[in-house]
N, C-alpha and C positions, 0 to 999 in steps of 0.2 A: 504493500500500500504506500511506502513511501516514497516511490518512484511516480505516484502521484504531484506529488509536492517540490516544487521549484523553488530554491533555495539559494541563500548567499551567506557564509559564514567567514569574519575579520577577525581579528588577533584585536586587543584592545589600543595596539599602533596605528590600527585601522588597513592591516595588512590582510588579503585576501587569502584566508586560507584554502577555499574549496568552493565551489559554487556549480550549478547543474546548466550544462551546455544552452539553455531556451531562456537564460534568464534574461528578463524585463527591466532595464534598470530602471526606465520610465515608473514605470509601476511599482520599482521599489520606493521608487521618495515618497509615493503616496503610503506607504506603512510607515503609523508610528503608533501604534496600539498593540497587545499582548495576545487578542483574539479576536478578529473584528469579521463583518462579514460588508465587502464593500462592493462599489459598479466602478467598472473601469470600461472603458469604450463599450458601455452597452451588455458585459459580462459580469455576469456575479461572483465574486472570486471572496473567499475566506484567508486572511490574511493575520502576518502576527510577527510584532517585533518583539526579541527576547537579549535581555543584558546582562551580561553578569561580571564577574571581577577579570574573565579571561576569555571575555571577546563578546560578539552582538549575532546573532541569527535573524536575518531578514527572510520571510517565505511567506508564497500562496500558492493554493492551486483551486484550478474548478471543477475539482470532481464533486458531484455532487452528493455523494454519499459523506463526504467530509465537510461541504458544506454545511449538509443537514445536521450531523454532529460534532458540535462545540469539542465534545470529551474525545473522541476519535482522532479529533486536531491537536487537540493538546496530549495524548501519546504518543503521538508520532515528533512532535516538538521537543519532546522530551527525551527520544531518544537521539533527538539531534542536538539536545544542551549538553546531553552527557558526553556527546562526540569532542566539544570544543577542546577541553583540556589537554584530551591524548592529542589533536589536531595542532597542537599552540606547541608542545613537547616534541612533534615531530620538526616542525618547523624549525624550533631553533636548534637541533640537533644537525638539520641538513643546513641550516646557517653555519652550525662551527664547525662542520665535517670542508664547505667550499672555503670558509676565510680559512681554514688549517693549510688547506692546498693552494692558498692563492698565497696563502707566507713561506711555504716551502719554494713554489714559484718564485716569487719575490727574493727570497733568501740566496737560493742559486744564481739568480741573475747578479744579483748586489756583489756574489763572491767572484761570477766569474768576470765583470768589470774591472773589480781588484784586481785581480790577476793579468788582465790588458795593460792597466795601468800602470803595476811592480815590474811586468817586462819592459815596460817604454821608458820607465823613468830608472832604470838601470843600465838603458842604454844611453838616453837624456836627459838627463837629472831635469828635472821639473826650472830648479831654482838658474839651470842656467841658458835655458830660453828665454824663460823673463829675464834674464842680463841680455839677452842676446835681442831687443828689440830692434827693428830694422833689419838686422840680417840673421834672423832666423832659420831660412832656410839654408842658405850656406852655412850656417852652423848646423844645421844635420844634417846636411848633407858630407861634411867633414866627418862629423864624428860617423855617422853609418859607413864610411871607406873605407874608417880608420881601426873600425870593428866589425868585418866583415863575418867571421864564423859565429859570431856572438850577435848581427841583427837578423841572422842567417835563422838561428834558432830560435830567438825572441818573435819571426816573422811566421815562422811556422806555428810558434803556440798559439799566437792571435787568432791564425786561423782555427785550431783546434777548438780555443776557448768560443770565437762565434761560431763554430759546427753545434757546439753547448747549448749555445742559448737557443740554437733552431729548435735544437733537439727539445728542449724543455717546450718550448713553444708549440710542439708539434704533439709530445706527450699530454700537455694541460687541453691543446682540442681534441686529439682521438677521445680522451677519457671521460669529458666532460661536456661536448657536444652532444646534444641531440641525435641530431643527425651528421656525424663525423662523415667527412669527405674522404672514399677509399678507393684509388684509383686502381683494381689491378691488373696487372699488366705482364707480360715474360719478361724476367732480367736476366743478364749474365752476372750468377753468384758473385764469382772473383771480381768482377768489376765492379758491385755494388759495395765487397769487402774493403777494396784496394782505396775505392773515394773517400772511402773512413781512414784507413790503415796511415796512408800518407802523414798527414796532422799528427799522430802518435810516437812517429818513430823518433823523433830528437827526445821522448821520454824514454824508451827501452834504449837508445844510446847513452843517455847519463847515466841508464842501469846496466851498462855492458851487456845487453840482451842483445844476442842473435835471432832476428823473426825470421822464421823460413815461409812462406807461404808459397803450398805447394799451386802447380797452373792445374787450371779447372775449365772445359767448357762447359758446365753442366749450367742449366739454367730453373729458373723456378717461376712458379705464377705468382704475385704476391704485390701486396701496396709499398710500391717503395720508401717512402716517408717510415713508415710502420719499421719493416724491418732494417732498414736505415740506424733507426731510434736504439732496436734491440742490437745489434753489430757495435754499436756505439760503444753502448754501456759495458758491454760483454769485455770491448777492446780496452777500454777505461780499467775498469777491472784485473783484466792484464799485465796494462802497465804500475797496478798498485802492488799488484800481489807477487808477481813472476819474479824467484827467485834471483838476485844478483848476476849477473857472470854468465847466465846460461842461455839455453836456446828457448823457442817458445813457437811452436809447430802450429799454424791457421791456414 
C-alpha cells in the first residue's frame, strides 16, 4: 500500500534524502498540515507534513481507499517516520566514506607535488632564481648542462610523479563514477607494460636493480586506463620492495 503514497523525505539540513520518482513539488508547498485531505487541480489528494528532530516527511496520494481512511494514512506515515533516522545515519556514513577518499585523493596529490618540487629545487635551488631575476632562464639553462645525469633523473621522476597523479585521477572516476567510462579495446601487453616501466627505472637504478623484461606479443582485450592504473601500482611496489643488488623479472 505504500507505493500508493508519493513522498519527499530531508535531513533537518534540508538535505534530500529519498523521495519517489512522480513527485509534485508544486503540490508539495501546498502541505503544511499533519493529515489533511485537500483539491489540487480538480483532484482530491490526502496529504501530510511530519517533523521531527531528524528531518521532515512531505507526502500525498489519491488512492482512494486512503483517502477515505485518516488511520490507514497515518500507518503508513509512520512507517515512513521511522524510516528517517536509519535514512539521516546512512547519509552521513556515505558522506564520511566520499570526504575519507576525497583526503586520500587530496593527500596523494599534495605529496606527489612535493616530490616535483624537492627534484626541481635540488637541481634549482628555489632561493636562486629569485637572485636570478632577469636572466632566469640562462640561469637554468646553465645549471641543467652543468648537471646533466642529475636533470636527466630528476626529468624522469617528474614524469613518473604526473603518471601518479593520472593514475589517482583515473582510480577516484573508475570507482566513484556512476557510470565510469571503459573503453575496451586489444592492446599489446608489453607495450602497455613498457609506457609505465620507463618512468620507474632511475628508481630500480638507485637500487642497483637489474629489470629484465622478457618481449611478448601477446595481447589482451581490456580498458587501458584501468589496467594502466593496476601495472602502475604493481611497478610502484617493485620498486619499494625488490631486494637491493638484484634482478626483478616482468
Amino acid at each position: 500500500m505504500i507505493e500508493k503514497i508519493s513522498y519527499l523525505i530531508k535531513s533537518v539540513d534540508n538535505y534530500i534524502l529519498v523521495s519517489t520518482p512522480d513527485i509534485n513539488n508544486e503540490l508539495l508547498s501546498c502541505i503544511n498540515e499533519k493529515n489533511k485531505v485537500i483539491e489540487y487541480q480538480s483532484i482530491s489528494y490526502r496529504v501530510a507534513k511530519i517533523e521531527s528532530s531528524d528531518g521532515t516527511i512531505l507526502a500525498y496520494t489519491s488512492a482512494k481507499d486512503l483517502i477515505r481512511s485518516s488511520k490507514s494514512f497515518n500507518t503508513h506515515m509512520s512507517i515512513l517516520s521511522n524510516s528517517i533516522q536509519s535514512l539521516v545515519k546512512n547519509k552521513y556514513e556515505i558522506e564520511n566514506i566520499f570526504q575519507k577518499q576525497i583526503n586520500i585523493l587530496v593527500h596523494n596529490l599534495i605529496s606527489l607535488n612535493a616530490h616535483n618540487l624537492q627534484e626541481i629545487y635540488n637541481i634549482i635551488p628555489q632561493e636562486k632564481v629569485a637572485d636570478s631575476i632577469g636572466n632566469q632562464i640562462e640561469y637554468v639553462k646553465s645549471t641543467l648542462r652543468a648537471n646533466p645525469d642529475k636533470s636527466a633523473k630528476a626529468f624522469l621522476k617528474f614524469m613518473k610523479h604526473n603518471i601518479a597523479m593520472k593514475t589517482e585521477f583515473s582510480v577516484y572516476t573508475k570507482l566513484y563514477d556512476e557510470n565510469p567510462n571503459l573503453s575496451m579495446r586489444q592492446h599489446n601487453i608489453h607495450r602497455v607494460l613498457m609506457n609505465i616501466l620507463y618512468s620507474f627505472f632511475p628508481d630500480f637504478t638507485d637500487k642497483h636493480v637489474n629489470v629484465i623484461v622478457s618481449k611478448s606479443l601477446a595481447k589482451g582485450y581490456f580498458d587501458y586506463e584501468s589496467i594502466y592504473v593496476a601495472f602502475f601500482h604493481l611497478i610502484e611496489n617493485a620498486t619499494k620492495y625488490t631486494k637491493q643488488t638484484s634482478k626483478d623479472w616482468l
